[in-house]
KENU-684089 format. One record per atom (N, C-alpha, C): residue in three letters; residue number from 1; x, y, z. Coordinates in steps of 0.02 Angstrom, whole numbers. Example, Ala and Ser with C-alpha at 12.3 -4.5 7.8 and 13.67 -1.06 7.14 Angstrom:
2
r:k:xx:yy:zz
ALA:1:660:-284:390
ALA:1:615:-225:390
ALA:1:660:-165:390
SER:2:642:-112:354
SER:2:684:-53:357
SER:2:645:2:394
REM end
This chain:
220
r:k:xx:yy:zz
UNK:1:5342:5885:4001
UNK:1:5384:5884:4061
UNK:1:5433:5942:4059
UNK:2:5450:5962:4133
UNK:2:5498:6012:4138
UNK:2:5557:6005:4105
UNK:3:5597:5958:4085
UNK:3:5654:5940:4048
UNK:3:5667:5850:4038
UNK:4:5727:5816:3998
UNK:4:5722:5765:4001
UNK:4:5729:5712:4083
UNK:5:5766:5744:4105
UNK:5:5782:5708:4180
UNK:5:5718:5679:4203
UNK:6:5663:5736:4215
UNK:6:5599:5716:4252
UNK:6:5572:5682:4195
UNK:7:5577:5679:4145
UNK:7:5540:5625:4107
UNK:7:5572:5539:4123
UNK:8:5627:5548:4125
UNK:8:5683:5457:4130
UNK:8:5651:5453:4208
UNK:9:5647:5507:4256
UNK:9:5606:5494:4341
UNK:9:5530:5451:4326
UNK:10:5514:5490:4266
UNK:10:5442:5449:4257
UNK:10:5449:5393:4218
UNK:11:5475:5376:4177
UNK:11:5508:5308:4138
UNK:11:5527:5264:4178
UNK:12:5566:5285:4242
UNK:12:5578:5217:4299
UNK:12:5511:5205:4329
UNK:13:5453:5262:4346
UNK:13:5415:5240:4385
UNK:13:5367:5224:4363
UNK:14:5347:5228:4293
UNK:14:5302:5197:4239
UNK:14:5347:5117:4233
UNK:15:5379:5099:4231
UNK:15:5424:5023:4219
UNK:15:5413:4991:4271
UNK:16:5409:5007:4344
UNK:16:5399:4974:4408
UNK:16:5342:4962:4396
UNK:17:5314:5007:4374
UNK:17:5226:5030:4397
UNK:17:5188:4934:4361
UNK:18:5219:4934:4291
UNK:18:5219:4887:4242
UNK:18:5227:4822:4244
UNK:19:5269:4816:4303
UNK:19:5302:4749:4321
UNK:19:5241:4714:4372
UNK:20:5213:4754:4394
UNK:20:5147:4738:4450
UNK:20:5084:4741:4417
UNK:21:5053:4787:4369
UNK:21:5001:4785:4329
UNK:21:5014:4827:4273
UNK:22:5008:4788:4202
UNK:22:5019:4795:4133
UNK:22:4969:4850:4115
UNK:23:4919:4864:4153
UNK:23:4872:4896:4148
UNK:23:4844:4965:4132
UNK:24:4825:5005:4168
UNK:24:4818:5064:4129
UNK:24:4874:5118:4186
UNK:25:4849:5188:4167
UNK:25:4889:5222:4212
UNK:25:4846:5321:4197
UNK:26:4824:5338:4277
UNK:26:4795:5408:4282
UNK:26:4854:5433:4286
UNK:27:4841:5484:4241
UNK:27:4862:5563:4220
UNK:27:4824:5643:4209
UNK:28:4843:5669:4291
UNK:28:4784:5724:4306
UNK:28:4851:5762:4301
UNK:29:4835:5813:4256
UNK:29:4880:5882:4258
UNK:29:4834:5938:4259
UNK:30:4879:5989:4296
UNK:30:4852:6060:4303
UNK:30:4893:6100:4355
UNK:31:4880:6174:4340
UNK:31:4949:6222:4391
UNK:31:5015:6208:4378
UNK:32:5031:6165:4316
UNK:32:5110:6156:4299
UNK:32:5132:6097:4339
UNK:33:5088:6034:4357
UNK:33:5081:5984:4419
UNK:33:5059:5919:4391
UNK:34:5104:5865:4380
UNK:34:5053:5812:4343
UNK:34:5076:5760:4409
UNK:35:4998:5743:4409
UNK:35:5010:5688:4455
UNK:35:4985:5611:4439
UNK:36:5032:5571:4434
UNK:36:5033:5505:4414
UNK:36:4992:5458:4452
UNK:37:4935:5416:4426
UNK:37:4917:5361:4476
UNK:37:4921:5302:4447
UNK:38:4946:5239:4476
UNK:38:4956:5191:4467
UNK:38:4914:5139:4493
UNK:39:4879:5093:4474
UNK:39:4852:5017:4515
UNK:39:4899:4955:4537
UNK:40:4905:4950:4602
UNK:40:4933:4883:4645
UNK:40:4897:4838:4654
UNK:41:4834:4841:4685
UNK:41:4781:4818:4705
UNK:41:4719:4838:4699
UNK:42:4661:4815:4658
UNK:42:4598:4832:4655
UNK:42:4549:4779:4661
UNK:43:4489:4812:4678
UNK:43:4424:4766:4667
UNK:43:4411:4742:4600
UNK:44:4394:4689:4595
UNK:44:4363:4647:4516
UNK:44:4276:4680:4494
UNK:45:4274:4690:4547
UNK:45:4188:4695:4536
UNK:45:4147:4728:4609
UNK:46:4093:4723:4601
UNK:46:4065:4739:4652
UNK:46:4066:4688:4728
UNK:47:4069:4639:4705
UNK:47:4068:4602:4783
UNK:47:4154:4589:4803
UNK:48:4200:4592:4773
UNK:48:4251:4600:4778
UNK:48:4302:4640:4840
UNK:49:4321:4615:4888
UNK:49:4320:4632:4951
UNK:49:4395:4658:4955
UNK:50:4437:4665:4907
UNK:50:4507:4686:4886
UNK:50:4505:4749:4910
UNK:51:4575:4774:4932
UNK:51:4587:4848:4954
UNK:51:4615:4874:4905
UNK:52:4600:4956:4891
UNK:52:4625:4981:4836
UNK:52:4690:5008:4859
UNK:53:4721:4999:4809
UNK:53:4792:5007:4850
UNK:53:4827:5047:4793
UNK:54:4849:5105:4794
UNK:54:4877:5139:4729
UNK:54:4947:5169:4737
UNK:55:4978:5202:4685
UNK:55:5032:5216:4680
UNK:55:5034:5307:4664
UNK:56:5084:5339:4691
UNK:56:5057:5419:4681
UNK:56:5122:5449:4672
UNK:57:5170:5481:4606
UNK:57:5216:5497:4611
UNK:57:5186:5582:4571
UNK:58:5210:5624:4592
UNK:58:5196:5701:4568
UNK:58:5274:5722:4511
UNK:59:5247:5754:4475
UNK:59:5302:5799:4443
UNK:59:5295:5862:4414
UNK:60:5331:5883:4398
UNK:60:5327:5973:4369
UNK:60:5314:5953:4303
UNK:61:5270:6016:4264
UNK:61:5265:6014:4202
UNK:61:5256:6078:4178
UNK:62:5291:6094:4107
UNK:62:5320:6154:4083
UNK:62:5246:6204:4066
UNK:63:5183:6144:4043
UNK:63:5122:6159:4033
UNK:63:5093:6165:4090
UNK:64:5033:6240:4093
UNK:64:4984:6242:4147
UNK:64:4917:6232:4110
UNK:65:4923:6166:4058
UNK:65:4828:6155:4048
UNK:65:4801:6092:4090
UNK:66:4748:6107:4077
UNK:66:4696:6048:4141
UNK:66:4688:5984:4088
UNK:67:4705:5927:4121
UNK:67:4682:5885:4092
UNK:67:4700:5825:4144
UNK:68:4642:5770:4110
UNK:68:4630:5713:4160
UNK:68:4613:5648:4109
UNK:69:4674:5611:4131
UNK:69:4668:5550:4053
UNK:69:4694:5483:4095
UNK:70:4663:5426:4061
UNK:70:4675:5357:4080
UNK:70:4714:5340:4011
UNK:71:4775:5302:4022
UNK:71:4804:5295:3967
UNK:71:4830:5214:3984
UNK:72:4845:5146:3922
UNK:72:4883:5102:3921
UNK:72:4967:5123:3963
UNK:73:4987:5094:3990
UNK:73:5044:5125:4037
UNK:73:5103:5088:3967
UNK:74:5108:5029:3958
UNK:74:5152:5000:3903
UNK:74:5136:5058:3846
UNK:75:5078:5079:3822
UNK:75:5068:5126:3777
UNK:75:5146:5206:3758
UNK:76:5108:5193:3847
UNK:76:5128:5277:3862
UNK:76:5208:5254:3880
UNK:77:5243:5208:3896
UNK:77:5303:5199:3905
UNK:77:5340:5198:3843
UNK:78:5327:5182:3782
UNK:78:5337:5170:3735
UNK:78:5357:5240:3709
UNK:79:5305:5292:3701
UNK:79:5331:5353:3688
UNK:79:5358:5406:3710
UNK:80:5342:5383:3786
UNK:80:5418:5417:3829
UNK:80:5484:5383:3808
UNK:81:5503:5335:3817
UNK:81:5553:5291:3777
UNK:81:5612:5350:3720
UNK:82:5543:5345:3683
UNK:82:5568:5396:3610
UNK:82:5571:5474:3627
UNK:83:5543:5501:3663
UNK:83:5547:5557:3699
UNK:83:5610:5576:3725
UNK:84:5631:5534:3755
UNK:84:5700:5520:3830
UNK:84:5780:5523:3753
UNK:85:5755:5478:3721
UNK:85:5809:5453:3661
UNK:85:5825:5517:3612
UNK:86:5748:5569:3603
UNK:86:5752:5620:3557
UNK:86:5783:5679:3600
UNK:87:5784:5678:3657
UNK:87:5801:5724:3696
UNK:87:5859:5715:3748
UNK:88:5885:5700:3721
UNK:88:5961:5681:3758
UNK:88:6003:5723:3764
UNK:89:6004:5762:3694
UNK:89:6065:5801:3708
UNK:89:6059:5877:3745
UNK:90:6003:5871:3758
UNK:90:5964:5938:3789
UNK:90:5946:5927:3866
UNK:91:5986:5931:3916
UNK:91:5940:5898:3979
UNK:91:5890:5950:4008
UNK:92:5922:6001:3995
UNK:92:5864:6074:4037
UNK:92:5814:6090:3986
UNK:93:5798:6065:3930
UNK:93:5748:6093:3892
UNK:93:5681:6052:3898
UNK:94:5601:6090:3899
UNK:94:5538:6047:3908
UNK:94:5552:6022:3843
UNK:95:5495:5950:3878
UNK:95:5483:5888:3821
UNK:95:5430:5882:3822
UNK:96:5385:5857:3763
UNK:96:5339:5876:3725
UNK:96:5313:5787:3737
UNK:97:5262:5754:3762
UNK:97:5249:5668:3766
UNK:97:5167:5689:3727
UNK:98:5171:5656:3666
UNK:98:5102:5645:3658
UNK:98:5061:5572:3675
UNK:99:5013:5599:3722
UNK:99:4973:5532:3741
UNK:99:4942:5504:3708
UNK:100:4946:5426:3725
UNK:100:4900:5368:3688
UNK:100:4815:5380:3700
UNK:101:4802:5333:3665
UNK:101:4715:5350:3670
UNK:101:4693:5318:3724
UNK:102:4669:5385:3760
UNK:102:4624:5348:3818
UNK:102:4586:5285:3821
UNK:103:4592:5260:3878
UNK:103:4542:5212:3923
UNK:103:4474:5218:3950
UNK:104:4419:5217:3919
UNK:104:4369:5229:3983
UNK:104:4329:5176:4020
UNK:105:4372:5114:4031
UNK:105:4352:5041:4066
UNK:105:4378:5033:4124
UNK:106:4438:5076:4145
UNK:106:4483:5056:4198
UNK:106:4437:5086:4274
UNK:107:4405:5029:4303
UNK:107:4378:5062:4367
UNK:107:4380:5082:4427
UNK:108:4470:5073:4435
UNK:108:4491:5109:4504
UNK:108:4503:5182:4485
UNK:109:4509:5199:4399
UNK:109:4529:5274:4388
UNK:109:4459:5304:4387
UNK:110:4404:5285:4420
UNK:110:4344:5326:4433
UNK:110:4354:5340:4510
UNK:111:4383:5326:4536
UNK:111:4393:5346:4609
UNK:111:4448:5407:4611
UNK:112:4420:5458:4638
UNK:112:4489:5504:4656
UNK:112:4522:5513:4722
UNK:113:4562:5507:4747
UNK:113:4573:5507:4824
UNK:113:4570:5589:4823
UNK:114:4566:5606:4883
UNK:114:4567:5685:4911
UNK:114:4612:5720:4885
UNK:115:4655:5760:4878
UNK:115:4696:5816:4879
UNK:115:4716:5844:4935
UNK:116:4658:5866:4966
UNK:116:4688:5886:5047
UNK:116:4632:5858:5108
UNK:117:4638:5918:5152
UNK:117:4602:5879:5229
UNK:117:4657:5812:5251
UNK:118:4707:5799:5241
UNK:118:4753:5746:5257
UNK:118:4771:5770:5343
UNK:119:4759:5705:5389
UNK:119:4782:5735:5467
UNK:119:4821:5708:5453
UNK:120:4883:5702:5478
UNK:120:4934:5651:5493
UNK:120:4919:5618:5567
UNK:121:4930:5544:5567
UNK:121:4917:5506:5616
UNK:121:4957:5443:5658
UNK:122:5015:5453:5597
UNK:122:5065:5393:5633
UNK:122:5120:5395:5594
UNK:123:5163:5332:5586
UNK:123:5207:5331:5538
UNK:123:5233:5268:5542
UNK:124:5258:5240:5483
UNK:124:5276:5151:5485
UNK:124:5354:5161:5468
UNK:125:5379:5108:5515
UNK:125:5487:5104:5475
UNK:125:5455:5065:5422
UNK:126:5492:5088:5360
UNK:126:5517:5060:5314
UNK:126:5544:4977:5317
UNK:127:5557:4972:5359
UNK:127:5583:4886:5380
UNK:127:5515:4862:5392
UNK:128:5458:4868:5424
UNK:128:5387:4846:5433
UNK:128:5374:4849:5347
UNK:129:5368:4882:5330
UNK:129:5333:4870:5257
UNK:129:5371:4834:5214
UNK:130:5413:4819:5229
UNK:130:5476:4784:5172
UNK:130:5452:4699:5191
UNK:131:5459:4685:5271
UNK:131:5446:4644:5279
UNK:131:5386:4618:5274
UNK:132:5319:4636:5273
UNK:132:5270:4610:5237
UNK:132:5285:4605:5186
UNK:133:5320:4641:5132
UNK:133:5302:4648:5067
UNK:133:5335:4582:5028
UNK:134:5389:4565:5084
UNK:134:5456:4501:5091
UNK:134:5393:4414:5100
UNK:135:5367:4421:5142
UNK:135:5355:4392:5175
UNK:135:5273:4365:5124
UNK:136:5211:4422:5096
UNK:136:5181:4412:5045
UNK:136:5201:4386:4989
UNK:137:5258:4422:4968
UNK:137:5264:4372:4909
UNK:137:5304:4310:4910
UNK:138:5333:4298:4960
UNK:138:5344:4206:4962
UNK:138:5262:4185:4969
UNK:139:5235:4197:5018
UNK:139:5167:4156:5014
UNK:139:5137:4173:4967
UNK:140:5125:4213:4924
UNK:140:5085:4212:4852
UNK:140:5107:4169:4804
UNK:141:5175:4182:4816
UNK:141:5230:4109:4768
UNK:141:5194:4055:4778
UNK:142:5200:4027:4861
UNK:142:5200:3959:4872
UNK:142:5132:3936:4855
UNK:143:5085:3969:4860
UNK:143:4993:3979:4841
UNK:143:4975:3976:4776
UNK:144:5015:4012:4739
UNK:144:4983:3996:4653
UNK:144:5053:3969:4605
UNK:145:5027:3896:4596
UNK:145:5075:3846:4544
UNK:145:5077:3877:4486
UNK:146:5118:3870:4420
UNK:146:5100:3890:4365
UNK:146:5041:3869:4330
UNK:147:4997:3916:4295
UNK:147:4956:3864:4268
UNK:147:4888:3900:4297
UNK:148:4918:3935:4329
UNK:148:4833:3935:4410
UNK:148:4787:3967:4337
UNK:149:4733:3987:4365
UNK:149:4672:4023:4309
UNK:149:4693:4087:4360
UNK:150:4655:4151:4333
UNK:150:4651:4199:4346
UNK:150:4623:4234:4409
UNK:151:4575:4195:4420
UNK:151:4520:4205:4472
UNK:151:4527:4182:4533
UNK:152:4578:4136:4528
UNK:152:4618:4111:4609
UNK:152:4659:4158:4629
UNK:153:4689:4150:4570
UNK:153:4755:4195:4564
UNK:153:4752:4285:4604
UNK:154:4688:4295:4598
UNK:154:4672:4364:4612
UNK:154:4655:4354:4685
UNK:155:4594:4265:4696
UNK:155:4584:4277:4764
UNK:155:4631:4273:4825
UNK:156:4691:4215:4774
UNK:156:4756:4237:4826
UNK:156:4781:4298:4832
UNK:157:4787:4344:4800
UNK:157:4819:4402:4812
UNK:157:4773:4440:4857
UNK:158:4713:4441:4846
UNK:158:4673:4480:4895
UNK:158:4701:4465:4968
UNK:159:4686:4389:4981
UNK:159:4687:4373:5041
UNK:159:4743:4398:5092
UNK:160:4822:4389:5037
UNK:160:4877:4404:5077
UNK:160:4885:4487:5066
UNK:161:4854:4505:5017
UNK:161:4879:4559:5031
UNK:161:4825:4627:5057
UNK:162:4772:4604:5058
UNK:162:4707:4645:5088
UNK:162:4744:4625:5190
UNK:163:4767:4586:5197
UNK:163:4801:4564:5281
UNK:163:4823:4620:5319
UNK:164:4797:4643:5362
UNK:164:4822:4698:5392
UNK:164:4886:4670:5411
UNK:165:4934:4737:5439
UNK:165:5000:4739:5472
UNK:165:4984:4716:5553
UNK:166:5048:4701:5578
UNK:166:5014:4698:5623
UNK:166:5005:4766:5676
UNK:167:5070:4809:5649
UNK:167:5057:4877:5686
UNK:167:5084:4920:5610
UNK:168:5028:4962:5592
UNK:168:4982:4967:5620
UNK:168:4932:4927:5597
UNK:169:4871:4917:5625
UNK:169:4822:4870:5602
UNK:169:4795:4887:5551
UNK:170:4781:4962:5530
UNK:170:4727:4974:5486
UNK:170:4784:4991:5421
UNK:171:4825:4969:5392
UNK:171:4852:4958:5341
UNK:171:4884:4900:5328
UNK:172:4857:4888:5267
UNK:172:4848:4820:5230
UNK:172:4933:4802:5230
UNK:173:4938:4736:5197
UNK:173:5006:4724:5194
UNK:173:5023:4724:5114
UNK:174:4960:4750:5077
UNK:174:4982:4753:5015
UNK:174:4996:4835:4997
UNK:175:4995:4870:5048
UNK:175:5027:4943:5049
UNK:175:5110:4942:5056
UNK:176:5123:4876:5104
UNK:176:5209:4874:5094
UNK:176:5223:4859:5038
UNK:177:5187:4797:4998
UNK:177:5196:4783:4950
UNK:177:5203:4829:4897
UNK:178:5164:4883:4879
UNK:178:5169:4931:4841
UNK:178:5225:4971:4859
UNK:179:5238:4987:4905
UNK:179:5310:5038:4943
UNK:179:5362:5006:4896
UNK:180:5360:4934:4907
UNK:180:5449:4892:4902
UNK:180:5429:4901:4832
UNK:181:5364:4880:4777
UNK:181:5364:4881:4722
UNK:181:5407:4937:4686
UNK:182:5367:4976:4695
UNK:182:5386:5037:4656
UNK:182:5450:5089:4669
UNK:183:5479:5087:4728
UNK:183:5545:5086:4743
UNK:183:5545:5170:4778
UNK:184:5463:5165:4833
UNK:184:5453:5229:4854
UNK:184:5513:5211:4951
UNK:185:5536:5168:4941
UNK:185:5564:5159:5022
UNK:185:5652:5153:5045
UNK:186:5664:5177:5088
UNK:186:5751:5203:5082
UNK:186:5752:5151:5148
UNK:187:5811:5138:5177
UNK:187:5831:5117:5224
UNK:187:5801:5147:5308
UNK:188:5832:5196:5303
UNK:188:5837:5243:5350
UNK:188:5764:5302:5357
UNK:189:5712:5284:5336
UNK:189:5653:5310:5318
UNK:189:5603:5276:5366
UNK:190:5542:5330:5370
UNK:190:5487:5308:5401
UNK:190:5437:5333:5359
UNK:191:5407:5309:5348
UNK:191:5328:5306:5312
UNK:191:5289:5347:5344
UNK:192:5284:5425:5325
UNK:192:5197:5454:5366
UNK:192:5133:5442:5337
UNK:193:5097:5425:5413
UNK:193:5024:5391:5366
UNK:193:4993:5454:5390
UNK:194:4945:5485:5353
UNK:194:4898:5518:5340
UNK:194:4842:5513:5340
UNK:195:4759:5516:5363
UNK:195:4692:5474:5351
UNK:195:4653:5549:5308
UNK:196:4629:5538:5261
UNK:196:4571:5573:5251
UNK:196:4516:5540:5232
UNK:197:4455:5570:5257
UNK:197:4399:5523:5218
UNK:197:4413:5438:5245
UNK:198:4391:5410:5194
UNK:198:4383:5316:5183
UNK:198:4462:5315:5160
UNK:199:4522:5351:5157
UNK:199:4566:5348:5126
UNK:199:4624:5361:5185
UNK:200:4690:5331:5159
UNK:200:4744:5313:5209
UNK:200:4812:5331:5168
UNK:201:4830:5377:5184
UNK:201:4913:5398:5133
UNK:201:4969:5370:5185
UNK:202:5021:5339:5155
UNK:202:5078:5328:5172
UNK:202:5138:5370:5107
UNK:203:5159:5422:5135
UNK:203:5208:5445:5114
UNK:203:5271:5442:5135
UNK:204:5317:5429:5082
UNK:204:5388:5442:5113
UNK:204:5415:5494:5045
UNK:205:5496:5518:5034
UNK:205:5499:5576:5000
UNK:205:5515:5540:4925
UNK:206:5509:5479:4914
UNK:206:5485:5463:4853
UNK:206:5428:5449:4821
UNK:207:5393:5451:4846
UNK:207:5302:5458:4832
UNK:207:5265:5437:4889
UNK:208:5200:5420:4839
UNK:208:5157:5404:4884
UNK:208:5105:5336:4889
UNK:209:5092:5303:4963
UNK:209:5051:5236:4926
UNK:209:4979:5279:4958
UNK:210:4911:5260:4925
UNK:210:4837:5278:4961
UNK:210:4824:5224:4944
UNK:211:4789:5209:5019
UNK:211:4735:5147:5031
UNK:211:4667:5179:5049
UNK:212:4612:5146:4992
UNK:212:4562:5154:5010
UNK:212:4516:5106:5068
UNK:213:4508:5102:5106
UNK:213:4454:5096:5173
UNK:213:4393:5091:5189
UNK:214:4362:5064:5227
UNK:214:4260:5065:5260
UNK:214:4298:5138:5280
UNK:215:4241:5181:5280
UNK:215:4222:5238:5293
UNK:215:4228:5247:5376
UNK:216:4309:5236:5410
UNK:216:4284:5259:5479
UNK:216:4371:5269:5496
UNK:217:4346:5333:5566
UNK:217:4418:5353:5539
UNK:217:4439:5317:5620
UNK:218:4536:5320:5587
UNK:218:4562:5304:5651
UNK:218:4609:5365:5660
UNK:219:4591:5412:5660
UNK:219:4622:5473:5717
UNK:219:4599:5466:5776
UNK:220:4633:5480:5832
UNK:220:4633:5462:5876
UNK:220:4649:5542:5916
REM end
């Protein structure tokens, strides 16, 4: 990383990321550019009718080599941790994170969303996505008791959160959910959605959510 600051930026958003899925975490660097992907929502399997719903925060890095790694996110938090602690008294100097041993099971990190071709096509208030995101997780509460097994547990989450908005329609309500998660949404903000491909960006200037989609576009 460019210095310690942008590393503690990625330490908060690796910790959010954590609180929603313990799971793994993409790390594509290259051009001095690492870009973070996170899982909110995925498919279990093939008949699995879940929307992919991801998390996308970018940062600078002092290194320009190519690399593309699936890593334990608790892993990799752990030695940023010690990274952040060894590098304290230095805030402008690069930091050095050696990664944990890859993953090669995690199957939403075989999907890459685009890079570019992004149209822009609309934009959501921040109050619309909060309030689904408000509003899902009471009903996911009230839907799974303690105790539930796993496999309910997932088909409840699909259900409420694969739910379109109601404007706009073609984004899920587990895209707000990811917004409020990860702490990409300000008050006074509007969400630009973007379509490329089978894929749907909602950006605001703290990252980014992509929803993957059936293959059909709604530009208009």
């Amino acid at each position: 990383m460019v210095d310690s600051l942008a590393l503690g930026d990625l330490q908060v958003f690796l910790g959010r990321a954590a609180r929603v899925d313990e799971g793994s975490v993409r790390l594509i660097g290259g051009a001095g550019v690492l870009a973070v992907y996170v899982s909110v929502l995925h498919p279990a399997g093939l008949l699995d009718q879940s929307p992919t719903v991801l998390g996308l925060r970018t940062f600078a890095l002092s290194s320009t080599d190519d690399f593309d790694a699936v890593v334990p996110v608790r892993s990799l938090l752990g030695r940023i941790e010690s990274a952040v602690e060894a590098s304290a008294a230095s805030f402008s100097e690069p930091v050095a994170v050696n990664l944990p041993m890859s993953v090669n099971t995690v199957t939403w990190a075989a999907i890459t969303p685009p890079r570019g071709g992004w149209v822009a096509i609309d934009s959501v208030p921040s109050a619309v996505l909060e309030e689904a995101a408000r509003a899902g997780i009471e009903e996911v509460a009230a839907a799974i008791p303690t105790g539930t097994g796993e496999a309910i547990v997932h088909k409840v989450r699909t259900e409420v959160w694969g739910r379109p908005l109601d404007e706009p329609d073609y984004v899920p309500a587990g895209a707000g959910f990811a917004a409020v998660s990860l702490g990409f949404l300000a008050d006074d903000e509007a969400a630009s959605v973007y379509e490329s491909g089978a894929w749907t960006r909602l950006s605001t200037k703290r990252g980014h959510i992509l929803v993957k989609r059936r293959a059909w576009s709604v530009a208009r």
